[in-house]
ZALO-706183 format. One record per residue (C-alpha): residue in three letters; x, y, z. Coordinates in steps of 0.25 Angstrom, whole numbers, padded with zeros to 4 digits, always signed. Example, Ala and Ser with C-alpha at 12.3 -4.5 7.8 and 13.67 -1.06 7.14 Angstrom:
// residues 2
Ala+0049-0018+0031 Ser+0055-0004+0029 
//
This chain:
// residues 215
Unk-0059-0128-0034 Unk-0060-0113-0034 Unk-0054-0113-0019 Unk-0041-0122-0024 Unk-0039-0114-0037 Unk-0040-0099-0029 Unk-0030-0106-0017 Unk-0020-0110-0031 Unk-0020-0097-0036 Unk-0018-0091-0024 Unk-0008-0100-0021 Unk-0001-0095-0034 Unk-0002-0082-0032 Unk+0005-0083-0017 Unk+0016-0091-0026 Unk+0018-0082-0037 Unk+0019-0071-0024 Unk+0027-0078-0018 Unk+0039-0082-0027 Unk+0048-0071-0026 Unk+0050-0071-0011 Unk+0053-0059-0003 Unk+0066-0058+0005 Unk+0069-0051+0017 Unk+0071-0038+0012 Unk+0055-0037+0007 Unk+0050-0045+0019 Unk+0056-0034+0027 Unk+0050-0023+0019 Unk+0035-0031+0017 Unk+0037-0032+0033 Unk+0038-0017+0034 Unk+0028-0014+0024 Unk+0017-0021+0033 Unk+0024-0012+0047 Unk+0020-0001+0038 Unk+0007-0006+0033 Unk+0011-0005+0017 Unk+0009-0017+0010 Unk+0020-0019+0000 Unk+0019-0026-0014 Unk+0019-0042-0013 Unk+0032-0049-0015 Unk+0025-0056-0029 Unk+0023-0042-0032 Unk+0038-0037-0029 Unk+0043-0048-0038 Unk+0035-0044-0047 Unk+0040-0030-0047 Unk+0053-0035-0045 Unk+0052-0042-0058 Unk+0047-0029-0065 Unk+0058-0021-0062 Unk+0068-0032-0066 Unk+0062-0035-0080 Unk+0063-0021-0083 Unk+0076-0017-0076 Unk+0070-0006-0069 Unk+0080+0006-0065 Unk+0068+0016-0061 Unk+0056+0011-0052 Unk+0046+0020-0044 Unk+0038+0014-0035 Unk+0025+0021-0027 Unk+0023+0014-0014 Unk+0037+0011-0007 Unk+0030+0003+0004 Unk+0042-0003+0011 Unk+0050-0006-0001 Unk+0045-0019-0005 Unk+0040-0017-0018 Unk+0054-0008-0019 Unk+0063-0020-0016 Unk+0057-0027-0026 Unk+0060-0018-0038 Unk+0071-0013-0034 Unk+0076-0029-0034 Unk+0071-0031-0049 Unk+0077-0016-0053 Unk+0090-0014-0060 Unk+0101-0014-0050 Unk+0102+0003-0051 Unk+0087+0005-0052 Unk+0080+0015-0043 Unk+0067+0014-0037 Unk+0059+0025-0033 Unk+0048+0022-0023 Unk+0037+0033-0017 Unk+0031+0032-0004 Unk+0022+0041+0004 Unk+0027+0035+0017 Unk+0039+0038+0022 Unk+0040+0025+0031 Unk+0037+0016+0019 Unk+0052+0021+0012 Unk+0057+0019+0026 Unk+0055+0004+0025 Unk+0057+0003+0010 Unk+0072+0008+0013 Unk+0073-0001+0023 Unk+0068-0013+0013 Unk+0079-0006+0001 Unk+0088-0006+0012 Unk+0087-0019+0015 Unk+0087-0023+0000 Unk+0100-0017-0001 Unk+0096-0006-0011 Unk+0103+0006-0014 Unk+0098+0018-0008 Unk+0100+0025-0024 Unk+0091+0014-0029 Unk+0077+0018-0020 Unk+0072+0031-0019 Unk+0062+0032-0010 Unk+0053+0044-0010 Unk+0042+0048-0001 Unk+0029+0054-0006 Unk+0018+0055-0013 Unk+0018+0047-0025 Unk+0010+0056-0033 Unk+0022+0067-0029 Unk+0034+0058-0034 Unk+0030+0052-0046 Unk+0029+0064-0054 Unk+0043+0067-0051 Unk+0049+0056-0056 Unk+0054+0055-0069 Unk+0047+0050-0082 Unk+0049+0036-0089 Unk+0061+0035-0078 Unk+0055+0024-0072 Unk+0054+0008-0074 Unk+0044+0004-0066 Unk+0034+0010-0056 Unk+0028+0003-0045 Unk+0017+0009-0039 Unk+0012+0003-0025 Unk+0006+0014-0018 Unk-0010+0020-0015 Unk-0018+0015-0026 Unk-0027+0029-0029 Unk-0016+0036-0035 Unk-0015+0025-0047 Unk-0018+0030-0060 Unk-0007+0043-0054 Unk+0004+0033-0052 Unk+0001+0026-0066 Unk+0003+0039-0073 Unk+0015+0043-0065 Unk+0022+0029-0069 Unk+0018+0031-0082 Unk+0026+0044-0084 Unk+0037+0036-0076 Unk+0040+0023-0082 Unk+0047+0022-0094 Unk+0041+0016-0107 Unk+0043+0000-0102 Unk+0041+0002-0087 Unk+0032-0005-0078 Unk+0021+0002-0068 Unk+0017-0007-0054 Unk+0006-0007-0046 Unk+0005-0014-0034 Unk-0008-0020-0027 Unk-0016-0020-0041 Unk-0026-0032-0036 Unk-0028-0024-0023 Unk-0029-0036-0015 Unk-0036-0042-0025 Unk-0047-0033-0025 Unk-0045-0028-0038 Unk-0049-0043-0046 Unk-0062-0041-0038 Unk-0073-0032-0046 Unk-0082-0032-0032 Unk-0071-0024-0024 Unk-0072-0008-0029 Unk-0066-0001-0017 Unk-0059+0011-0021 Unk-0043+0006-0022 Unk-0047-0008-0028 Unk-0056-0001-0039 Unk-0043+0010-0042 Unk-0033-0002-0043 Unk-0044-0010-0052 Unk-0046+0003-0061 Unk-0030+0005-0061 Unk-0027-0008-0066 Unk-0037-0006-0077 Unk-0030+0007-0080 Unk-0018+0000-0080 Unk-0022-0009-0090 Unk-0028-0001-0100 Unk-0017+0009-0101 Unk-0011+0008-0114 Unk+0002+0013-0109 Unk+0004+0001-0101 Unk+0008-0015-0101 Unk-0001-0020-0089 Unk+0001-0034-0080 Unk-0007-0036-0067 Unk+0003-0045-0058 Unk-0004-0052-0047 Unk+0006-0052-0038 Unk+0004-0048-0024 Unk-0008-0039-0024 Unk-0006-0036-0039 Unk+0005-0028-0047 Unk+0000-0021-0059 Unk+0010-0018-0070 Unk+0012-0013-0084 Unk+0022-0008-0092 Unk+0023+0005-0100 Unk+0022+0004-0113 Unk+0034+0009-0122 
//
């Protein structure tokens, strides 16, 4: 009985996962991701995201972790029509396939601005409360940093993204204590008990925690 009732929930979540398909444009850029060896957020994920940004007409995104533009296309669809996403990467060959992806997509060049560097680097010179939403897709030991950069960046209302918050479901099992499955656990508990923030952990894909800024 156990079996039938893990293989329907399973079955459920590849559904839910699934319902939003991806076009050519993303299977192209999840195509490029694997070539590079980055693994892009899931397509139950990018609707997800895609929703976000929608529900609140976001005009300002930053996204740490360009990949090859996967998780970008996907926001910059639910943006407002003039909104400008501004996506960080240390690898310079990542962005080369994220334009290709933006390209592709038909996006103005003024609507993606791609910057390469540390992350760390950039943030800080970006401007405060300017900013929608923040996606954050990148090496998880810097997270508690990129929460108080996104903080100081979002405007009262806005919406922080984590990707990869059930660390291929590690992180629901208390018997796995490796070093990034412990930070991620710990940060989700941070995430959770911040009074400055609305928190939701969507199991999409390998897990998207959000939470909106309080007012």
């Amino acid at each position: 009985m156990a079996s039938a009732q893990q293989a329907a929930q399973q079955a459920s979540r590849q559904y839910a996962e699934e319902l939003v398909a991806e076009d050519a444009v993303l299977t192209d850029a999840r195509a490029r991701a694997a070539e590079l060896g980055c693994t892009p957020v899931g397509p139950g994920g990018g609707a997800a995201l895609r929703l976000l940004a929608a529900a609140i007409d976001a005009r300002n995104v930053v996204e740490v972790g360009t990949g090859t533009g996967v998780s970008g296309t996907w926001l910059l669809r639910g943006m407002h029509p003039e909104g400008v996403l501004t996506t960080i990467d240390v690898e310079p060959e990542h962005q080369r396939a994220a334009r290709e992806a933006f390209a592709a997509e038909g996006i103005p060049a003024n609507r993606a601005r791609l910057i390469s560097g540390r992350a760390l680097d950039v943030l800080p010179r970006l401007t405060d409360g300017h900013y929608d939403l923040v996606l954050v897709d990148a090496d998880k030991q810097d997270l508690e940093a990129y929460l108080a950069e996104a903080l100081r960046l979002l405007r009262p209302g806005g919406v922080f993204c984590m990707d990869n918050a059930l660390w291929h479901d590690r992180v629901a099992d208390p018997a796995q204590r490796d070093a990034a499955t412990v930070a991620i656990r710990e940060f989700g508990k941070a995430v959770r008990d911040d009074e400055r923030l609305v928190p939701a952990l969507l199991p999409v894909g390998d897990g998207l925690l959000c939470a909106v800024k309080r007012r």
